[in-house]
C-alpha positions as CSV (number, residue, x, y, z in Angstrom):
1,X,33.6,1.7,-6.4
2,X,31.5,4.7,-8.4
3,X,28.8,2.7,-8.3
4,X,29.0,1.9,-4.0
5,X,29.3,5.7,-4.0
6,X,26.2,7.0,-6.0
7,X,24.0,4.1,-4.3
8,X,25.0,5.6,-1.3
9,X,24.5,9.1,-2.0
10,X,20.8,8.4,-3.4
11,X,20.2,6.5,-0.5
12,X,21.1,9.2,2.0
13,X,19.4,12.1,0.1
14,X,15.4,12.8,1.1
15,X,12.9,12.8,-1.9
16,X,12.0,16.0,-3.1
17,X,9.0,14.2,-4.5
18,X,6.6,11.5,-5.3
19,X,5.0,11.0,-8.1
20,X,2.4,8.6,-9.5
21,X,0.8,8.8,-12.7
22,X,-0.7,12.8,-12.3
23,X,-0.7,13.0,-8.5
24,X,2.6,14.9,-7.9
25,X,3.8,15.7,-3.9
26,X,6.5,18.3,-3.6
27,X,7.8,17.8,-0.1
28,X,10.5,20.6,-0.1
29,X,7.3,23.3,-1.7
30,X,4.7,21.6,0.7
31,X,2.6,21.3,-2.4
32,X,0.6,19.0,-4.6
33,X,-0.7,19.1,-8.1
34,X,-3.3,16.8,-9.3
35,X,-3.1,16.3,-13.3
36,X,-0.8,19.2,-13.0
37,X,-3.2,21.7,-11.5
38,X,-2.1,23.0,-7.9
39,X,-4.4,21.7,-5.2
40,X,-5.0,23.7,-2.5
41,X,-4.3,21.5,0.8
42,X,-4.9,22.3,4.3
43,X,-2.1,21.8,6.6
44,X,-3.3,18.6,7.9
45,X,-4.4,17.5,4.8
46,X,-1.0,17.8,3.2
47,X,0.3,16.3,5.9
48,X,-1.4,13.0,5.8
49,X,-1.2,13.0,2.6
50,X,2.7,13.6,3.0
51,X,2.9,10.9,5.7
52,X,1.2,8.1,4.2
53,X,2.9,8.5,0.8
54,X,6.4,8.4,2.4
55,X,5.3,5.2,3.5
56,X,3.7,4.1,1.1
57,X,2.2,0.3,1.5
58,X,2.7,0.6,5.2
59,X,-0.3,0.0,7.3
60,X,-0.7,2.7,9.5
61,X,-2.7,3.1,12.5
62,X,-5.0,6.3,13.2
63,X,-3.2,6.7,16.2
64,X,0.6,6.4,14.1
65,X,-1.5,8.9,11.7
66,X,-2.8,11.1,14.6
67,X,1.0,11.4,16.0
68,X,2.7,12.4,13.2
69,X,0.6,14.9,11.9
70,X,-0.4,16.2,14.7
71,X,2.2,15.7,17.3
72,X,2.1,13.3,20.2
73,X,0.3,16.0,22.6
74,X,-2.5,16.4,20.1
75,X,-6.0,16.9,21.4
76,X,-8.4,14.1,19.1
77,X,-9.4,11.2,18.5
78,X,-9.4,8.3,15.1
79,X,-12.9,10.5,14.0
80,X,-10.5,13.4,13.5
81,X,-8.3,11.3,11.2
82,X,-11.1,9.6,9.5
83,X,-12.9,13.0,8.8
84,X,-9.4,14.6,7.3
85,X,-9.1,11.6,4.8
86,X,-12.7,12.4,3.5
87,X,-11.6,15.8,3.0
88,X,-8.6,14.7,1.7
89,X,-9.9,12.1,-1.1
90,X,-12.5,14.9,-2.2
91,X,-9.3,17.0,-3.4
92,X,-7.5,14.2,-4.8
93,X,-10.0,13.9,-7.7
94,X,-9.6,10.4,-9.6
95,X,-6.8,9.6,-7.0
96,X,-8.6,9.3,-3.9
97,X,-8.2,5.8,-4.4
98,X,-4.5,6.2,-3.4
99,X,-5.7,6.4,0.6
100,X,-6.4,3.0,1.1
101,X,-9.0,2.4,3.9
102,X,-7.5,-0.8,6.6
103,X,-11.4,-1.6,8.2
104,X,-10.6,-1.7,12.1
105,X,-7.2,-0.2,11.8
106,X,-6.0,2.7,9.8
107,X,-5.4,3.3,6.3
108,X,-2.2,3.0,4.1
109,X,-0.8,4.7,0.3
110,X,-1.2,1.9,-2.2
111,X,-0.6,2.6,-6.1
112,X,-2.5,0.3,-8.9
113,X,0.9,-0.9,-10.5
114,X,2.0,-2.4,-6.8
């Protein structure tokens, strides 16, 4: 029954964080460290970032991208997206290989160990 209870529980509680290797997302802080060094993030670029790690190995559109980080009324187009994510990998250091570019449709979070 104990063990029913704590699957449960860990199911229902949100992640604080996601980690892989030295790329560390604090989602309560609305940080990220790289290799343990803060990284400064815009608040789109923490936001993607957020976004696609959450669901991580999902393909996801630009347009899916576009909505949820800038809300369904936003004012852009897939350029907007695609020029964040080059911002993005630039701060992510020997990670930027985490954003995962989907040719003709979006991009995804994908770790080496998958």
């Amino acid at each position: 029954m104990n063990v029913i209870v704590n699957r449960h529980k860990a199911q229902s509680q949100p992640k604080s964080e996601i980690v892989w290797r030295g790329l560390r997302i604090d989602l309560l802080g609305r940080c990220v460290f790289v290799d343990g060094v803060k990284t400064e993030l815009t608040a789109k670029e923490y936001g993607i970032l957020a976004y696609l790690a959450e669901n991580k190995g999902i393909a996801l559109t630009r347009g899916q991208i576009l909505d949820a980080v800038w809300g369904y009324d936003a004012i852009g187009d897939d350029r907007t997206v695609d020029w964040q994510i080059k911002l993005l990998r630039g701060k992510l250091g020997d990670y930027r290989g985490c954003i995962v570019t989907l040719r003709g449709m979006g991009y995804k979070f994908e770790t080496a160990d998958e």
